[in-house]
C-alpha positions in Angstrom: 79.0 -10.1 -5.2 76.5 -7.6 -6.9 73.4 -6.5 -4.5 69.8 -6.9 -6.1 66.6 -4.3 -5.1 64.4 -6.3 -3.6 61.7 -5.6 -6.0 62.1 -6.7 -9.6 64.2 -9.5 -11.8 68.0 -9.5 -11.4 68.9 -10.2 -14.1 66.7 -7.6 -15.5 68.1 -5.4 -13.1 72.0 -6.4 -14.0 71.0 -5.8 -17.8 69.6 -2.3 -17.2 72.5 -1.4 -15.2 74.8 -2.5 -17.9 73.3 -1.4 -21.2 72.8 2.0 -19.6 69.0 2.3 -20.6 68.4 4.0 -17.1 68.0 3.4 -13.4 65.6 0.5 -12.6 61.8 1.7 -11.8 61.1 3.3 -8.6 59.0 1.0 -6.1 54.8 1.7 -6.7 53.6 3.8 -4.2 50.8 1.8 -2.1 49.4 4.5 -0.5 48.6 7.1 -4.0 47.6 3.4 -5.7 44.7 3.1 -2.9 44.0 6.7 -3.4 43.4 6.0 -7.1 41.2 3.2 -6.5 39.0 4.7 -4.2 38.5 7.6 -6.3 37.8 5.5 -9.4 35.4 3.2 -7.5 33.4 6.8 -5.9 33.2 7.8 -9.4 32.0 4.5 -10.2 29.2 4.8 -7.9 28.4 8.2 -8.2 27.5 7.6 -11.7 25.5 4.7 -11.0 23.4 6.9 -8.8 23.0 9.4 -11.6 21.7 6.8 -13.8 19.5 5.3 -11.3 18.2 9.0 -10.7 17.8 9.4 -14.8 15.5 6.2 -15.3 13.4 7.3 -12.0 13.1 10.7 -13.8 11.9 9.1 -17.0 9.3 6.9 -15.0 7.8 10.2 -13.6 7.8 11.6 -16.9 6.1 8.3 -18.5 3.4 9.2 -15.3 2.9 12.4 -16.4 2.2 11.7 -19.9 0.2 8.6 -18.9 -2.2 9.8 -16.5 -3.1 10.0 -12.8 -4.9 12.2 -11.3 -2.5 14.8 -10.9 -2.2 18.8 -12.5 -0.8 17.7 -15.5 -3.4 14.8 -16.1 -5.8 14.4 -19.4 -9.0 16.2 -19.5 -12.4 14.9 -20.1 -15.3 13.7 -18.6 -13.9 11.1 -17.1 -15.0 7.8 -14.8 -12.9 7.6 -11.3 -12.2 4.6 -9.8 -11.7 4.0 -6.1 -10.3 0.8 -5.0 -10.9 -0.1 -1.3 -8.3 -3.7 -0.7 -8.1 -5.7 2.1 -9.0 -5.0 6.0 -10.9 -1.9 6.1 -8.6 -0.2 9.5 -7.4 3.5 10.4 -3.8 2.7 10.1 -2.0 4.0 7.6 1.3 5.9 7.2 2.2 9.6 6.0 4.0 11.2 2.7 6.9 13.3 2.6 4.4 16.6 2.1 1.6 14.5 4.5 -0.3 12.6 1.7 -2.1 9.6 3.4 -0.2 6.4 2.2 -3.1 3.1 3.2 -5.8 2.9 5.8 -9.1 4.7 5.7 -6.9 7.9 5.2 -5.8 6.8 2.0 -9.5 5.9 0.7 -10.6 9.4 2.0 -8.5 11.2 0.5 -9.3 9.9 -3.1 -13.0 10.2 -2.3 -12.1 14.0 -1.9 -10.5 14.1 -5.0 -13.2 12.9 -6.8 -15.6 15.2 -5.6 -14.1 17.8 -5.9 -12.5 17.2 -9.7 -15.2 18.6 -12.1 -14.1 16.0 -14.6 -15.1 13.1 -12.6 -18.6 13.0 -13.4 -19.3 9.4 -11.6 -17.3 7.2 -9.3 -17.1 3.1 -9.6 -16.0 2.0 -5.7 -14.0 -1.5 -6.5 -14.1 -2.9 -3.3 -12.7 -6.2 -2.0 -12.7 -6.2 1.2 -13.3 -9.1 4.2 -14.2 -6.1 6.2 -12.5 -4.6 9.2 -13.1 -2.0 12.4 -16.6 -1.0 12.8 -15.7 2.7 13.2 -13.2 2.9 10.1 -16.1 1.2 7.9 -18.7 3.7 9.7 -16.1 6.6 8.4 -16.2 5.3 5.2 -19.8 5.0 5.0 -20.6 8.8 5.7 -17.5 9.5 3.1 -18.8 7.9 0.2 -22.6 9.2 0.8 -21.4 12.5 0.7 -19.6 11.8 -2.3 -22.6 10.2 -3.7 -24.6 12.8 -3.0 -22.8 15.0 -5.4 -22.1 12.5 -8.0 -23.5 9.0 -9.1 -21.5 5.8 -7.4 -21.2 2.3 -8.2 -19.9 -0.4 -6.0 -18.4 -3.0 -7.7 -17.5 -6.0 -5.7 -14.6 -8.1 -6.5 -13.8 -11.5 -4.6 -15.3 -10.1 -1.0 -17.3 -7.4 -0.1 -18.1 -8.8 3.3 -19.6 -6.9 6.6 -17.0 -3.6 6.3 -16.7 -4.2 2.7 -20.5 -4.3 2.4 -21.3 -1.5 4.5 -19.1 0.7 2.3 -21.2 -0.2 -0.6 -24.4 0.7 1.0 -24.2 4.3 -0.4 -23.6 3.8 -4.2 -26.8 4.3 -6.3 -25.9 1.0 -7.8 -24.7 -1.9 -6.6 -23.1 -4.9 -8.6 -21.5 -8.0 -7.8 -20.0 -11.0 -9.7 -22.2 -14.1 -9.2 -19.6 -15.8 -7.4 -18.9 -12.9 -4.7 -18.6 -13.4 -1.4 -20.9 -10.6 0.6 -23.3 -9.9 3.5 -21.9 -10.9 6.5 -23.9 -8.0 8.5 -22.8 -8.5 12.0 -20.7 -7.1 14.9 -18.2 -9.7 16.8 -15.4 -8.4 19.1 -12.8 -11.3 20.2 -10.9 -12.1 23.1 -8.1 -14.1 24.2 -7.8 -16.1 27.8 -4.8 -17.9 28.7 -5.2 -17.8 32.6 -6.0 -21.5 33.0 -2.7 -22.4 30.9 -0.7 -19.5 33.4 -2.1 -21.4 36.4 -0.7 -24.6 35.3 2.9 -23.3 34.6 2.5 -21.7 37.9 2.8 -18.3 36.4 0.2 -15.4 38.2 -0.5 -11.8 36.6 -3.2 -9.2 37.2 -3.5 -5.4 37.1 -4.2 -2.5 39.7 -7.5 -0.5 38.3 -9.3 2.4 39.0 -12.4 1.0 38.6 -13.8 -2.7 37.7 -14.1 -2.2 34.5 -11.0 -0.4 33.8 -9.5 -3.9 32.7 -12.8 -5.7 30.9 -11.6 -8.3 28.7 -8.0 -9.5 30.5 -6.7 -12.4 29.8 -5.6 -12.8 33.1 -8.8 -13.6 34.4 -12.2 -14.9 33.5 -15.0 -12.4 32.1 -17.6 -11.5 34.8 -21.1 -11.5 34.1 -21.6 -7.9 34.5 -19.0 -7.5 32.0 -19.9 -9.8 29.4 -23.6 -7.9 29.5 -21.5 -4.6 29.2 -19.7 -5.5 26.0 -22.8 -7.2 24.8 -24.4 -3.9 25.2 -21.8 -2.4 22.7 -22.4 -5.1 20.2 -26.0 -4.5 19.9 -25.9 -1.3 19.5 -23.3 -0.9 16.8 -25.5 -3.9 15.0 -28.3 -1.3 15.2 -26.4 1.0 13.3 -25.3 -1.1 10.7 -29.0 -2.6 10.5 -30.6 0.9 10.5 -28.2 2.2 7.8 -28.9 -1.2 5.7 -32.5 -0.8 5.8 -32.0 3.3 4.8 -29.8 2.5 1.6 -31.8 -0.6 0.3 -35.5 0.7 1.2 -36.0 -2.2 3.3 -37.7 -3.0 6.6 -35.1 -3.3 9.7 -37.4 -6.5 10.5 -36.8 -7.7 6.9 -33.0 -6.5 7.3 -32.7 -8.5 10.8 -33.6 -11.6 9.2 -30.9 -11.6 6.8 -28.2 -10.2 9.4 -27.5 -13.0 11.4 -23.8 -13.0 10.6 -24.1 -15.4 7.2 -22.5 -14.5 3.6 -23.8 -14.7 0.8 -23.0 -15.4 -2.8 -23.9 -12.7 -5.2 -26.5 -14.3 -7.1 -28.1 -15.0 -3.5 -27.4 -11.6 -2.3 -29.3 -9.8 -5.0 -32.5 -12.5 -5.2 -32.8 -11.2 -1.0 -32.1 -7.5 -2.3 -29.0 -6.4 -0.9 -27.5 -5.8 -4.1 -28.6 -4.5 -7.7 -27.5 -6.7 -10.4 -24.7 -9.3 -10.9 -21.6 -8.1 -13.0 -17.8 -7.2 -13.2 -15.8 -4.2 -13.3 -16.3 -3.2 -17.3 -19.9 -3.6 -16.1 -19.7 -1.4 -13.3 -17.9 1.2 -15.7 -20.3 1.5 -18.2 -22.8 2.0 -15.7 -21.2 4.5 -14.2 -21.0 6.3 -17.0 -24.2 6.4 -18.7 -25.1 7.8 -15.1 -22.5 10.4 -15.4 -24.2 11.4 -18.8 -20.9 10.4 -20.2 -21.5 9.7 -24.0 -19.7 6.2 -25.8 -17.0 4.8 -24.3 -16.1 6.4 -20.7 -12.3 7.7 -20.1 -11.7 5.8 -16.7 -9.2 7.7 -14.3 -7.5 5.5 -11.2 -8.1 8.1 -8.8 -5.2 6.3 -6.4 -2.5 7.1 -8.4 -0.7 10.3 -7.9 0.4 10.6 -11.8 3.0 13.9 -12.7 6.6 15.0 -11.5 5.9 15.1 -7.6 5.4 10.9 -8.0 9.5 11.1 -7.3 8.7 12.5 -4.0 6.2 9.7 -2.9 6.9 7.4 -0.5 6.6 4.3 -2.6 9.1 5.7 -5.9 11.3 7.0 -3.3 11.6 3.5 -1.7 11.8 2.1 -5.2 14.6 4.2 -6.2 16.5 4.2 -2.9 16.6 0.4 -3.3 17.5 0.4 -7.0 20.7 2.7 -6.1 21.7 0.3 -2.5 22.2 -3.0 -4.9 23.7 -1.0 -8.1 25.9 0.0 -5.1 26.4 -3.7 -4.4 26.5 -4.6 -7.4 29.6 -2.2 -8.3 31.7 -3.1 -5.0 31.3 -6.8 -5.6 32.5 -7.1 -8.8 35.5 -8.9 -9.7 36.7 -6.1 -12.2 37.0 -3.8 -9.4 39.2 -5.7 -7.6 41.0 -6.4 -10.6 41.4 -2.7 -11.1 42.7 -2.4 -7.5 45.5 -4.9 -8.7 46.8 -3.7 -11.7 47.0 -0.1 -9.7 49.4 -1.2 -7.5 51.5 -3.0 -9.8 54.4 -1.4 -11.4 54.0 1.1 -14.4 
């Protein structure tokens, strides 16, 4: 009786062995097949990455050639835009070289820019904005009249320029909003939340140690005391002062005249120019070609986005990076989930 490998056709095995053509095929190696396939599957990846690294590149490159406001920009008298979006707040984050990514930070930062860039020769403010915090709109505020006091500014009012998003317009020489824009809303409010009558009935008791009794003003473990309430009211009225004092400054109106229309309401912005809180009723292109004839710019003005960060050192920004780093996880993915792959694994550890 004739003994068989174990791997392999006898008869296959018997014929070779008779005809002479050579001993039958050594078994595959598992271990240098897996070697193989990891290697061919890293190399796999690795150029994936490369590739996902080239088209960033050509993205930064399209950015340089396109615009921006960085070194490699055009030239020209040009009108900036500054878009101010959503709540007006402090928070923001940080770039890799500490460029302000959102918040007021942001917003300053491009207000900067502008001034400071001899071919800005005017700025159109695009805001659309519900409002926000007090002090971040106050911040604002003083930004953008120190910018317009160097240059000519036009607000331009989107949807909402409402309380925040209206006091950020006060400074601009102009101000221009579509007919159908929500604005005014000059007012304070500060909100709290009390839940210690639904705590009593689930039997559930809280409270805090203080240093003083007004250390905790505003708990929702308790209800407000009188003396507090007139505290915080105190607040309120004075910071509706401010924004009344600074509306009757920018509009050349009476703070009398200003008080009657501050009671908290919006306004369209057909209503809100027949009371005189804005200028004229328009859009954007409007608020362009205002912008430049008081910029002294001559035909059609070159408009530069002053947030974006056009030229090389885009790759390094928080928001490419992110892009990119995403891109590269699902071609990744992409690579170690396909069928062909583990096909490839297959055929390497069959016999050769």
């Amino acid at each position: 009786m004739m003994a068989y490998p174990q791997t392999g056709n006898p008869e296959q095995q018997q014929r070779a062995g008779v005809g002479g053509s050579g001993p039958p095929p050594p078994p595959p190696q598992s271990g240098s097949s897996r070697t193989t396939w990891i290697l061919i599957a890293g190399a796999v990846v690795v150029g994936m990455v490369l590739l996902v690294g080239m088209i960033v590149m050509l993205v930064a490159v399209a950015g340089i050639a396109g615009g921006g406001d960085g070194a490699l920009s055009a030239t020209g008298e040009q009108v900036g835009v500054i878009t101010v979006e959503g709540v007006i707040s402090a928070s923001g984050g940080q770039g890799m070289f500490g460029a302000p990514l959102g918040g007021v930070r942001q917003t300053l930062d491009q207000l900067k820019r502008a001034e400071e860039n001899d071919n800005i020769k005017s700025v159109v403010l695009r805001i659309n904005s519900p409002g926000g915090s007090a002090a971040a709109s106050q911040e604002l505020y003083h930004a953008i009249r120190q910018l317009a006091d160097a240059k000519p500014v036009v607000a331009s009012m989107a949807d909402a320029a409402a309380s925040g998003g209206y006091y950020i317009a006060l400074p601009a020489e102009r101000i221009i909003a579509n007919p159908a824009t929500m604005t005014g809303s000059i007012g304070v409010r500060m909100s709290f939340l009390h839940y210690y009558e639904l705590m009593d009935e689930l039997g559930v008791d809280g409270g805090s140690i203080t240093s003083g009794p007004y250390k905790d003003i505003g708990s929702p473990w308790r209800e407000m005391t009188d003396s507090e309430r007139e505290l915080l009211q105190g607040m309120i009225t004075n910071i509706y002062d401010q924004f009344i004092n600074d509306v009757a400054e920018s509009r050349g109106m009476e703070v009398d005249e200003v008080r009657t229309l501050a009671d908290g309401r919006i306004f369209t912005g057909e209503q809100a120019m027949n009371a005189g809180l804005i200028d004229e009723t328009g859009g954007f292109n409007d608020a362009v070609r205002i912008a430049g004839e008081l910029g002294g710019i001559e035909g059609e003005p070159q408009v530069r986005d002053m947030g974006r960060r056009g030229g090389l050192f885009d790759l390094l920004g928080m928001q490419t990076k992110a892009i990119a780093r995403e891109a590269a996880r699902d071609a990744v993915t992409d690579v170690l989930r396909d069928i062909r792959v583990e096909d490839a694994e297959q055929l390497l550890q069959m016999r050769r």
